[in-house]
Residue frames as qw, qx, qy, qz and C-alpha x, y, z in Angstrom:
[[0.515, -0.099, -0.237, -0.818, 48.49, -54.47, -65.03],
 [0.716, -0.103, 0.622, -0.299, 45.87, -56.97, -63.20],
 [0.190, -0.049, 0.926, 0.324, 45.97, -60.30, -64.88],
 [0.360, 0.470, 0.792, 0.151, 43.79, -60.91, -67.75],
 [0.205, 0.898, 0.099, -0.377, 43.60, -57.04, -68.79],
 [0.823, 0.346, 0.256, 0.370, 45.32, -56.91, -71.83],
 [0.524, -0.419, -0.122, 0.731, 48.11, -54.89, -72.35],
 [0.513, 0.834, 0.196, 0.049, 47.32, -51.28, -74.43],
 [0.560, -0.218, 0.123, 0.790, 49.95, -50.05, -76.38],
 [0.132, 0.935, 0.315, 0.100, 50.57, -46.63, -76.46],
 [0.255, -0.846, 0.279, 0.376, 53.75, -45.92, -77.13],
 [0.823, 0.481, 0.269, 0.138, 55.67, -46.32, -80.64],
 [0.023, -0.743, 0.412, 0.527, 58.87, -45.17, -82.87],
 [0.700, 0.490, 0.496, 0.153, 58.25, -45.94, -86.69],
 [0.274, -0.544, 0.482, 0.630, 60.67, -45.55, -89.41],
 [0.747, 0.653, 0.129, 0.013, 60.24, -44.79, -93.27],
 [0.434, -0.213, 0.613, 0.624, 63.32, -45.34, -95.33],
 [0.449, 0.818, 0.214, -0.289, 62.77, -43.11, -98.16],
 [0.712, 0.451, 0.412, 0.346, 64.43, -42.27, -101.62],
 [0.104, 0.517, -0.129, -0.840, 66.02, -38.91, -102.82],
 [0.734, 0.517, 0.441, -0.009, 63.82, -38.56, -106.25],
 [0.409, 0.875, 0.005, 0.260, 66.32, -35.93, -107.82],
 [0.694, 0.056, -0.393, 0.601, 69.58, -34.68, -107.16],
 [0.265, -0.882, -0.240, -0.308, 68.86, -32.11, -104.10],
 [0.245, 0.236, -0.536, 0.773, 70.60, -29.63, -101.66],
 [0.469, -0.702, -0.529, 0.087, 69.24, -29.71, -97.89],
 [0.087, 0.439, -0.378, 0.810, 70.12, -26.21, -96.26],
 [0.504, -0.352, 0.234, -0.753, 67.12, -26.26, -93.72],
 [0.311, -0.268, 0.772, -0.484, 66.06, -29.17, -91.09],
 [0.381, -0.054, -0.627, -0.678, 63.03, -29.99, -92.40],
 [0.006, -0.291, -0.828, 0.480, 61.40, -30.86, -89.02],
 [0.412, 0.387, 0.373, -0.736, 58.31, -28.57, -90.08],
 [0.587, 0.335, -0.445, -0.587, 57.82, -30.44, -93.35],
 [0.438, 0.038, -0.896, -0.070, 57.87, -33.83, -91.72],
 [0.251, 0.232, 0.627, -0.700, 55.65, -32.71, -89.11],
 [0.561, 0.353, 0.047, -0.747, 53.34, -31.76, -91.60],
 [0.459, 0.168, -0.839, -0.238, 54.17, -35.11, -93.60],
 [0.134, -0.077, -0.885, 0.439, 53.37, -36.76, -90.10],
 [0.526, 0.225, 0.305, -0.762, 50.07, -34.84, -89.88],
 [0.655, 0.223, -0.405, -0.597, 48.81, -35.92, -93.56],
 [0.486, 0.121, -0.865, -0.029, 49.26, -39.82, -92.60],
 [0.068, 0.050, 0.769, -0.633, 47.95, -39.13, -89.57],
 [0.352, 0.384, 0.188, -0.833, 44.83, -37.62, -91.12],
 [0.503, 0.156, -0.742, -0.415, 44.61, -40.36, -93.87],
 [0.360, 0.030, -0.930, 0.062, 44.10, -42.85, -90.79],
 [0.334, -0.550, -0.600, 0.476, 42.61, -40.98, -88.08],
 [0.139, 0.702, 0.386, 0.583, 41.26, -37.51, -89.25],
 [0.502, -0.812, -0.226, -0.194, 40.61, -36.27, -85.52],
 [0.710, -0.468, 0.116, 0.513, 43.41, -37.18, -83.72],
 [0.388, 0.195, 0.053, 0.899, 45.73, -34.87, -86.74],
 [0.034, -0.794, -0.121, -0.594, 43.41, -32.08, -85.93],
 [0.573, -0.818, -0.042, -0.045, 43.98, -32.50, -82.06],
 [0.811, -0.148, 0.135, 0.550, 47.59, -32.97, -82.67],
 [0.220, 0.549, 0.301, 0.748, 47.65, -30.02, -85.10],
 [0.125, -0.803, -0.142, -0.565, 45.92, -27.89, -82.66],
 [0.817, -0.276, -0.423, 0.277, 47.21, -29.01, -79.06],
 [0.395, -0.906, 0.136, 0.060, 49.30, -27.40, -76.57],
 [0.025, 0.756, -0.651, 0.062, 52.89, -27.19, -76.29],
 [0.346, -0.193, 0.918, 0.025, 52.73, -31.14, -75.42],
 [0.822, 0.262, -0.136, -0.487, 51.71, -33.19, -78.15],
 [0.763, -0.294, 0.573, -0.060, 51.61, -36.71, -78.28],
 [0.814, 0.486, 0.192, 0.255, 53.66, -37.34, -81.65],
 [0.339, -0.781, 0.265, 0.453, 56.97, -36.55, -82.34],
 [0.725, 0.682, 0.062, 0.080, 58.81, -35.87, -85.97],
 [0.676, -0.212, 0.258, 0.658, 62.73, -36.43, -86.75],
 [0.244, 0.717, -0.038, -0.652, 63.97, -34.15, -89.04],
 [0.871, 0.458, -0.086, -0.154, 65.07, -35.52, -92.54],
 [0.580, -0.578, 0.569, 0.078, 67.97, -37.92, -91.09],
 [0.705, 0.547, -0.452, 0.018, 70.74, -39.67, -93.16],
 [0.553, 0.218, -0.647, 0.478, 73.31, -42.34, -91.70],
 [0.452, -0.033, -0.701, 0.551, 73.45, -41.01, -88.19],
 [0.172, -0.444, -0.258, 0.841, 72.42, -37.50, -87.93],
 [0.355, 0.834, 0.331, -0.262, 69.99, -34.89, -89.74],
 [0.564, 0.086, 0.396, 0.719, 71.69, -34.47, -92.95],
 [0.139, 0.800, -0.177, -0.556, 72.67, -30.89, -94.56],
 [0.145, -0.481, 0.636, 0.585, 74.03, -30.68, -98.10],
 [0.488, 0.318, -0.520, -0.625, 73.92, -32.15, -101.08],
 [0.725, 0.070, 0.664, -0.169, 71.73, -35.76, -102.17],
 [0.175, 0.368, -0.630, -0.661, 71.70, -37.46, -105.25],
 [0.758, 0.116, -0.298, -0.569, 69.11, -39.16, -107.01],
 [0.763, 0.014, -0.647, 0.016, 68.33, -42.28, -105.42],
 [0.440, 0.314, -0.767, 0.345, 70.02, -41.78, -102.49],
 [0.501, -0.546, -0.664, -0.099, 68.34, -43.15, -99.01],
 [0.023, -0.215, 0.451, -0.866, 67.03, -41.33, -96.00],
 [0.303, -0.561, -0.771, -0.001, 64.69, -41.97, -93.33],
 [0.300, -0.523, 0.164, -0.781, 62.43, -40.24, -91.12],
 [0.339, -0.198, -0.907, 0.150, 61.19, -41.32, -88.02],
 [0.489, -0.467, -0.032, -0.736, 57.70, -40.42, -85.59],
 [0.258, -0.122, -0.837, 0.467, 56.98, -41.59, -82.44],
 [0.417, -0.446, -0.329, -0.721, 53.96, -41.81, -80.48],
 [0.020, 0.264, -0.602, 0.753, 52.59, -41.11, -77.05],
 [0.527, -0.025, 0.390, -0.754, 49.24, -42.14, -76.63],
 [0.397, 0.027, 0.898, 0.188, 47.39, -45.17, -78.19],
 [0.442, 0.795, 0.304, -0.283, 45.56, -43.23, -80.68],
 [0.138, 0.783, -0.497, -0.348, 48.67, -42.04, -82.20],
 [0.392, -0.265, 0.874, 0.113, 50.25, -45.53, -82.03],
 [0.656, 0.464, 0.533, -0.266, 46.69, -46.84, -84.01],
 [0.658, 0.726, 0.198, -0.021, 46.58, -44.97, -86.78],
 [0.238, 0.691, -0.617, -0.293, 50.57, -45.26, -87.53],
 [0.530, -0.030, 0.845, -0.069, 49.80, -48.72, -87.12],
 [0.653, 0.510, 0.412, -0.379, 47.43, -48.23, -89.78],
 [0.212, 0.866, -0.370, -0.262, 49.78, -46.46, -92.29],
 [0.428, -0.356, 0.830, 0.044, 52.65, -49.05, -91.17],
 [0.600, 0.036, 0.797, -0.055, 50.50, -51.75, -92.45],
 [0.540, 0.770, 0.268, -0.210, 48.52, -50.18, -95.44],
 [0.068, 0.607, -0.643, -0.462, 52.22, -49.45, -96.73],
 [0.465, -0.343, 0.813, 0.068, 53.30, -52.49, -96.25],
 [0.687, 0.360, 0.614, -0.145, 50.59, -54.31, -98.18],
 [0.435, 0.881, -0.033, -0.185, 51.21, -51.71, -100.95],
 [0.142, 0.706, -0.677, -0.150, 54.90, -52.58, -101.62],
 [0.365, -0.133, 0.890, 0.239, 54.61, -56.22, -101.25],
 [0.701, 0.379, 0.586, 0.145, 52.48, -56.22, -104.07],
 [0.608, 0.409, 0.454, 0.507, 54.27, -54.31, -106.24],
 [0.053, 0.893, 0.407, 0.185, 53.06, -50.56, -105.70],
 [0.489, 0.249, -0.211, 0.809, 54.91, -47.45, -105.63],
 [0.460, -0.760, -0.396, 0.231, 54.33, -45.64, -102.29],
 [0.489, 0.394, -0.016, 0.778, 55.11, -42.14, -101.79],
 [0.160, -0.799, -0.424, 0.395, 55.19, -39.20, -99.31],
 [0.204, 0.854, 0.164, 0.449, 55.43, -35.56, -99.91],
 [0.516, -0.648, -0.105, 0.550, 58.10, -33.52, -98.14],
 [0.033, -0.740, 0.045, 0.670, 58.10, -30.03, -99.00],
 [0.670, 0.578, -0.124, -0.449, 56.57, -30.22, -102.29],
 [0.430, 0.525, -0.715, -0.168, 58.84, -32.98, -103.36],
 [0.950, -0.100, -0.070, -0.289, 57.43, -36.58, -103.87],
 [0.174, -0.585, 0.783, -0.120, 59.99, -39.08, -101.96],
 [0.797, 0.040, -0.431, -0.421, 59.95, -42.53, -102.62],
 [0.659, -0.496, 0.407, -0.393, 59.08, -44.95, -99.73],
 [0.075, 0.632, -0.753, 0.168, 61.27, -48.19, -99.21],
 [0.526, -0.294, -0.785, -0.143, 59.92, -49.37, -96.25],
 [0.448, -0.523, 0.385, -0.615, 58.27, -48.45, -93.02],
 [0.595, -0.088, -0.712, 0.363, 59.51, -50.89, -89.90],
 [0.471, -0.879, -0.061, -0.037, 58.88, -50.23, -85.95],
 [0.169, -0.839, 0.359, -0.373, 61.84, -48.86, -84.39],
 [0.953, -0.278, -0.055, 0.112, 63.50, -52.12, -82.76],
 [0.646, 0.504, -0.429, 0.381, 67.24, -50.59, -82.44],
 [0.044, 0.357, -0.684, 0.635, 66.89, -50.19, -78.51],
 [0.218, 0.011, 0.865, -0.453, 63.77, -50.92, -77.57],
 [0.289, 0.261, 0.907, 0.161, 60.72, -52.41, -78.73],
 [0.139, 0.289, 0.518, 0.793, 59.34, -50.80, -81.84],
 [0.376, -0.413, -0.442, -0.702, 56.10, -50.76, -79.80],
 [0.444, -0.026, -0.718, 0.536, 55.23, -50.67, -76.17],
 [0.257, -0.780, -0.295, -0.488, 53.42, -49.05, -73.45],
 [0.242, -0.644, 0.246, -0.683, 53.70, -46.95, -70.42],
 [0.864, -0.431, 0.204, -0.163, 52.75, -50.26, -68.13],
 [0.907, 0.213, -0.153, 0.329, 55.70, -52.03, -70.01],
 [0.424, 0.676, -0.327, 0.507, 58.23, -49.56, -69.01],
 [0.446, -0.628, 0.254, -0.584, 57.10, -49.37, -65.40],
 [0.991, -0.039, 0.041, -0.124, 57.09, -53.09, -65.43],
 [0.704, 0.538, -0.250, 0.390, 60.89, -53.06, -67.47],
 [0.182, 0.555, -0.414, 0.698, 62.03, -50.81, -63.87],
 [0.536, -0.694, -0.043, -0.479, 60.13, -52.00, -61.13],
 [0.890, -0.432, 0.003, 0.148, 62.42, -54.63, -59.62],
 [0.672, 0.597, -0.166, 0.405, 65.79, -53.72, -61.30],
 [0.512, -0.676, -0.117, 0.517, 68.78, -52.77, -59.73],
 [0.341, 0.915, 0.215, 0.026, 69.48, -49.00, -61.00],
 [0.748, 0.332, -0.129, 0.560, 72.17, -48.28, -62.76],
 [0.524, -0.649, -0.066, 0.548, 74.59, -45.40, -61.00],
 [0.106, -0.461, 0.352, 0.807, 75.59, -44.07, -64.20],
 [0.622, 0.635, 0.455, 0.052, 74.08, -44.04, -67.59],
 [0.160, -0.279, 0.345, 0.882, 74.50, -41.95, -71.13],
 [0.401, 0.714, 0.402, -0.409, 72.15, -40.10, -73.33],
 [0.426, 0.089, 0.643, 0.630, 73.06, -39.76, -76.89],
 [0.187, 0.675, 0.147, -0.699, 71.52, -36.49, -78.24],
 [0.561, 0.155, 0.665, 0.468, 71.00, -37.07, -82.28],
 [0.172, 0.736, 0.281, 0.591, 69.36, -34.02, -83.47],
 [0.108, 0.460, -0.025, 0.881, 69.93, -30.47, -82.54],
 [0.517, -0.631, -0.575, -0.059, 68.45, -30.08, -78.54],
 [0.160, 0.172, -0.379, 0.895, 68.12, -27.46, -76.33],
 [0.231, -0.594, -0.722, 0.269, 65.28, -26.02, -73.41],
 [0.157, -0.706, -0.011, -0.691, 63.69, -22.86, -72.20],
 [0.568, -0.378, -0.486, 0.546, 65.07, -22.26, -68.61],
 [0.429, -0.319, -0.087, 0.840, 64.28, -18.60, -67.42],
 [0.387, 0.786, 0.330, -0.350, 62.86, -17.39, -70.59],
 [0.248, 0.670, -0.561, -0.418, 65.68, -18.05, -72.56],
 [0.831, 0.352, -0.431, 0.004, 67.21, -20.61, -74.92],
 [0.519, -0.649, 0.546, -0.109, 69.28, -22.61, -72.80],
 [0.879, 0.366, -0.256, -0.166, 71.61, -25.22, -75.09],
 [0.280, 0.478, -0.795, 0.249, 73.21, -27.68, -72.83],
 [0.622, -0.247, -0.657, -0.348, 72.53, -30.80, -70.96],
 [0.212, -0.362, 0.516, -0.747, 71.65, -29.58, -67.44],
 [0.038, -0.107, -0.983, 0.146, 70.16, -32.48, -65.28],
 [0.266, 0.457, 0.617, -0.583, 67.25, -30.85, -64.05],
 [0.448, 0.584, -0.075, -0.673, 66.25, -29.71, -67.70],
 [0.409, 0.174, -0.741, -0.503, 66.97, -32.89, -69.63],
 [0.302, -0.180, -0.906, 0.237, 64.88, -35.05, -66.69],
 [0.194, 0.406, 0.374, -0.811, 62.62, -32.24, -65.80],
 [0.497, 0.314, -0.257, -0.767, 61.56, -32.59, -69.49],
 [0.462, -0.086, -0.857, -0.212, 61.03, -36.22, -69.53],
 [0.089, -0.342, -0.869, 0.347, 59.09, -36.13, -66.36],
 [0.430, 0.387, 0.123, -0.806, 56.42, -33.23, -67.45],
 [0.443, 0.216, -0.577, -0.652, 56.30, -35.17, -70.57],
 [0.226, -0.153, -0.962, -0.025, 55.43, -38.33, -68.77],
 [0.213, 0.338, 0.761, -0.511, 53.25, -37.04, -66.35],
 [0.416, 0.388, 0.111, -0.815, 51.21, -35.18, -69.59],
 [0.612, 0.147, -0.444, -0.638, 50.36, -38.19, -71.21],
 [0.617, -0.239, -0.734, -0.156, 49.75, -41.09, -68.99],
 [0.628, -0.607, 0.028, -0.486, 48.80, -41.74, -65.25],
 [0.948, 0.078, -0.258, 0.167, 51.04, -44.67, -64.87],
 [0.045, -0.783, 0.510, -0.353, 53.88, -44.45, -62.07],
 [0.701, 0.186, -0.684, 0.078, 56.13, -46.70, -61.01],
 [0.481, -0.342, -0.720, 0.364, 55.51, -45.41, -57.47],
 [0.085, 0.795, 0.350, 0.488, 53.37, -42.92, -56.38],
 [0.494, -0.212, -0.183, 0.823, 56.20, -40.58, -55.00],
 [0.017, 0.877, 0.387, -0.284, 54.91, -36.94, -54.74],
 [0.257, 0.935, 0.210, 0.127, 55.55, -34.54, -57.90],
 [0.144, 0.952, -0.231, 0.141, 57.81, -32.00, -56.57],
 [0.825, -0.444, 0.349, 0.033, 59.87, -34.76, -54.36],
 [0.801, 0.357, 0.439, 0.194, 60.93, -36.26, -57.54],
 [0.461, 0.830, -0.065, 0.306, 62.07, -32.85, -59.40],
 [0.557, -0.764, 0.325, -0.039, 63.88, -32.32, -56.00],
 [0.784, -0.144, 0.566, 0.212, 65.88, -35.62, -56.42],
 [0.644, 0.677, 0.340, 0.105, 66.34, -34.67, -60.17],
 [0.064, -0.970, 0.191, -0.139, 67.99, -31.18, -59.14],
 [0.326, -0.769, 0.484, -0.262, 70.31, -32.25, -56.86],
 [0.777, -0.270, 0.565, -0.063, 71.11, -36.32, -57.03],
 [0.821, 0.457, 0.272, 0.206, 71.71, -36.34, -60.79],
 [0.247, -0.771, 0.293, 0.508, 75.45, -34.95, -62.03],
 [0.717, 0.671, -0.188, -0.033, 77.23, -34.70, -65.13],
 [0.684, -0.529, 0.429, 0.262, 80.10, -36.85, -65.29],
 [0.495, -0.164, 0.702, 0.485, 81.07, -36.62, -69.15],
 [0.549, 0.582, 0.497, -0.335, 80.60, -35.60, -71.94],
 [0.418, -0.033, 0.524, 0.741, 81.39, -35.24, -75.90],
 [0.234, 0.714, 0.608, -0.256, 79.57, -32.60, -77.34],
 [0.262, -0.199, 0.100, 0.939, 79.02, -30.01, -79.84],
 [0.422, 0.450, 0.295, -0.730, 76.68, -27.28, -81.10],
 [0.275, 0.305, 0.839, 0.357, 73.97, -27.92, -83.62],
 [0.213, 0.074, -0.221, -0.949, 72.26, -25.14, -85.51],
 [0.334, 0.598, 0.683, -0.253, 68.55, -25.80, -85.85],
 [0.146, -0.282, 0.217, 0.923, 68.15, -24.36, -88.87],
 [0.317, 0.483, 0.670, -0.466, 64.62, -23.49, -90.11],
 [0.428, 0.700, 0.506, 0.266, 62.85, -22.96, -93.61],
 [0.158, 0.925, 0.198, 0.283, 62.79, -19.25, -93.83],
 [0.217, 0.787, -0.205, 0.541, 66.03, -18.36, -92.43],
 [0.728, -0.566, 0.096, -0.374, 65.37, -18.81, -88.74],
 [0.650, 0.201, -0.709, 0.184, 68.05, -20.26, -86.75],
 [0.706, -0.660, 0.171, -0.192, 68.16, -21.92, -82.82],
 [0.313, 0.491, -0.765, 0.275, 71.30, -23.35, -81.01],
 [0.854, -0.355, 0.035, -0.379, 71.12, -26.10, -79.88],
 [0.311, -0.499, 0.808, 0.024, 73.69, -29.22, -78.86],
 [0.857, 0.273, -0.414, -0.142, 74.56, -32.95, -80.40],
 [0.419, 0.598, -0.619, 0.289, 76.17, -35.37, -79.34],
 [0.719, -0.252, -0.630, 0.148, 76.61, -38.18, -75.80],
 [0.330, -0.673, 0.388, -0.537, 76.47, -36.85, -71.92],
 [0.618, -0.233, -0.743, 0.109, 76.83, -39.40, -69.04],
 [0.509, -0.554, 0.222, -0.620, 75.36, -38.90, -65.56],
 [0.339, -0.134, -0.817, 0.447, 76.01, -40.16, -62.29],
 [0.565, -0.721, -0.313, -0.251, 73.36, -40.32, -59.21],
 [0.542, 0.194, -0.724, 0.381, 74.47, -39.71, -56.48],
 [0.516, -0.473, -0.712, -0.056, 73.27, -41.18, -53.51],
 [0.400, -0.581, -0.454, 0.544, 73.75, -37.84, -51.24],
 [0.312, 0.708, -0.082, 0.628, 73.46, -33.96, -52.10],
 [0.540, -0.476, -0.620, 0.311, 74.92, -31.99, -49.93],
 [0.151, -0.175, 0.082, -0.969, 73.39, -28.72, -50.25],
 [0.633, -0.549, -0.296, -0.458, 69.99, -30.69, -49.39],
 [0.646, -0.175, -0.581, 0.463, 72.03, -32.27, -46.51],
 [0.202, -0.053, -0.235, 0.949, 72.85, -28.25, -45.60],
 [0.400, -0.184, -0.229, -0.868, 69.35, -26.17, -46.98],
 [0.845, -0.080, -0.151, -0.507, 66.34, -29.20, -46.49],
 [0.328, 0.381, -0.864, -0.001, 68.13, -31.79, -44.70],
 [0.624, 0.126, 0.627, -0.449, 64.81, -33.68, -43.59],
 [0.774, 0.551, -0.012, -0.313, 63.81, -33.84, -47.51],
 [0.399, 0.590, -0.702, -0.009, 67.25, -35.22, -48.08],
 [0.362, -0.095, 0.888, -0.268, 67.05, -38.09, -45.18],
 [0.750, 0.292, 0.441, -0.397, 63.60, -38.98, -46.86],
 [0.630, 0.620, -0.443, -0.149, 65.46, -38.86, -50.71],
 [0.348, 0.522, -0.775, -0.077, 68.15, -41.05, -49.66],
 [0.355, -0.133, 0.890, -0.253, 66.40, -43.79, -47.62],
 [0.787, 0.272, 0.549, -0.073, 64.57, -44.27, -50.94],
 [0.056, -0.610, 0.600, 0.514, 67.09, -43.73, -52.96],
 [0.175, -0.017, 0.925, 0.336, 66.46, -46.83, -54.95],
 [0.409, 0.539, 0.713, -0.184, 63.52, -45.71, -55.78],
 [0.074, -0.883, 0.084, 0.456, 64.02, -42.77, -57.04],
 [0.321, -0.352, 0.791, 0.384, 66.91, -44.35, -59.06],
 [0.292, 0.234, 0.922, 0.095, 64.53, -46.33, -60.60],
 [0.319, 0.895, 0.216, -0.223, 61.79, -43.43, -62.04],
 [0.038, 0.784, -0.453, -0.423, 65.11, -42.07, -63.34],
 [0.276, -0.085, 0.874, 0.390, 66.08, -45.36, -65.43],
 [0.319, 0.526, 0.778, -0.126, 62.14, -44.96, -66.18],
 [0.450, 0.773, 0.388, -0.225, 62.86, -41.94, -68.15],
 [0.156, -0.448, 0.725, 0.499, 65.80, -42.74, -69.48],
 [0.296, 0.232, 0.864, 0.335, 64.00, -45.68, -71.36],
 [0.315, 0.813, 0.462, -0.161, 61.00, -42.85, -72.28],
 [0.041, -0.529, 0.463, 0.710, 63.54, -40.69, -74.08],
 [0.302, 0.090, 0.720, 0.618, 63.06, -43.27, -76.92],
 [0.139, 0.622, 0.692, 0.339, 59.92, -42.36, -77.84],
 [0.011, 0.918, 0.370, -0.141, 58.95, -39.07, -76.10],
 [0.458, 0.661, 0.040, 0.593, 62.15, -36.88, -77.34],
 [0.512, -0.475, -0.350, 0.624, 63.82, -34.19, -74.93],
 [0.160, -0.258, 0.066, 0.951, 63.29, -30.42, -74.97],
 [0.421, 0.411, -0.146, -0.795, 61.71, -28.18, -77.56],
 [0.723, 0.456, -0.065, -0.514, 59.84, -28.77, -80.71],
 [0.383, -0.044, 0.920, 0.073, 60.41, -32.39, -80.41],
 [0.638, 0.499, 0.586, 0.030, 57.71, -32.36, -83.18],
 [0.362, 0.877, -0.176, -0.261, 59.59, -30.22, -85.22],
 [0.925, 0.196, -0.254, 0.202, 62.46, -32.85, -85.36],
 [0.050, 0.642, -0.538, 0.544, 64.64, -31.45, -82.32],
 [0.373, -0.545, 0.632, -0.406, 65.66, -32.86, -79.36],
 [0.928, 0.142, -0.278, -0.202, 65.81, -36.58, -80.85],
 [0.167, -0.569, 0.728, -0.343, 67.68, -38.55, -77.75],
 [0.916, -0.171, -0.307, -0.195, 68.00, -42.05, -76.41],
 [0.519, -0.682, 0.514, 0.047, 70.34, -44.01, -73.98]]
């Protein structure tokens, strides 16, 4: 950003550490009851913004875990007492605000003493604490920071993605539950480009999905399915679990099909390279796939 413009942040991943109040069985995700938790806090701080979130398109700038234990979205039984978090992320700096607000208005409320509670699916949970996110990358942050975090770097050749809740895409018109380059990197670039303006180099759109297709490969992976399983019955397949990708610095079906667009991909390869580390690090916050605000497609590196 030019010097002396301050930086805005508009990007976040905030964590409540909640309570069972009773012994309970989870059968069902609970990603649409912590959305709707996520609305009501939203709508305590910032009234507008939950209706435009609430009403939005298919991209919305706020994502909702489902109701996570230890590692992974927990099924089964809880006993009284025992702890679980949720987490939300935000995409824009409106969103970021008014959990900022929340964040803080806990806060104040437990250090002096006060019992703090949310509501998830009729049942009051008692709140812990709410913290930013700090287990990969900073709790808070913004679109210029990431661009900034990748512009000079040398990009990695390989990487891994770590899939933590139940993810899968629509390719075709179907369900599609596996991690196909161009669909887990095709969804992190639509998601960037639908909420900021910010590019680490202004490479043309379809260039980019191009390079995506064809320069990114699975080299590994440990996976298995994950049931999305929904209030009323309703189930989706979806996947869990670590991939790793390699780039790689030639395809050669563009070499054979488009092999002008391939000379131009690989003599900026390093760029390229380098948008791709750029949405690796946006996983944390913007989620991958579907009804990332239903608590699916929770992913990071």
């Amino acid at each position: 950003m030019p010097p002396g413009n301050p930086t805005i942040i508009d990007l976040a991943a905030l964590l409540i550490h909640i309570r069972a109040p009773r012994p309970t069985h989870i059968y069902n995700h609970m990603g649409r009851a912590i959305f709707r938790l996520g609305l009501t806090l939203l709508d305590a701080c910032d009234p507008a913004l939950a209706v435009d979130i609430h009403d939005e398109g298919a991209e919305k700038p706020f994502t909702a875990s489902g109701l996570m234990r230890g590692e992974g979205v927990h099924f089964g039984d809880l006993e009284e007492g025992d702890l679980c978090w949720v987490r939300f992320t935000a995409l824009s700096a409106a969103t970021v605000a008014a959990l900022e607000r929340y964040r803080q208005t806990t806060v104040d409320s437990l250090a002096s003493g006060g019992i703090v509670t949310v509501e998830i699916d009729h049942t009051l949970w008692q709140v812990q604490a709410v913290v930013w996110d700090e287990s990969r990358l900073p709790g808070r942050c913004s679109y210029q920071q990431l661009i900034d975090r990748n512009r000079e770097v040398e990009p990695a050749r390989s990487f891994a993605l770590t899939f933590r809740s139940a993810t899968t895409f629509r390719s075709s018109g179907v369900v599609f539950p596996l991690p196909r380059p161009d669909l887990v990197f095709g969804s992190l670039l639509n998601r960037w480009i639908a909420f900021t303006s910010h590019r680490l180099r202004d490479l043309p759109e379809d260039q980019v999905m191009v390079f995506l297709t064809h320069h990114i490969v699975i080299s590994g992976y440990r996976l298995e399915t994950a049931t999305y399983k929904g209030k009323q019955g309703s189930t989706e397949a979806g996947f869990v679990g670590e991939a790793a990708f390699d780039l790689l610095r030639a395809s050669d079906h563009l070499k054979k099909h488009q092999p002008e667009l391939e000379a131009l991909l690989r003599r900026d390869f390093v760029w390229f390279a380098r948008t791709v580390s750029l949405l690796v690090d946006f996983a944390y916050y913007s989620g991958i796939g579907r009804k990332t605000t239903n608590g699916m497609g929770m992913a990071w590196a």
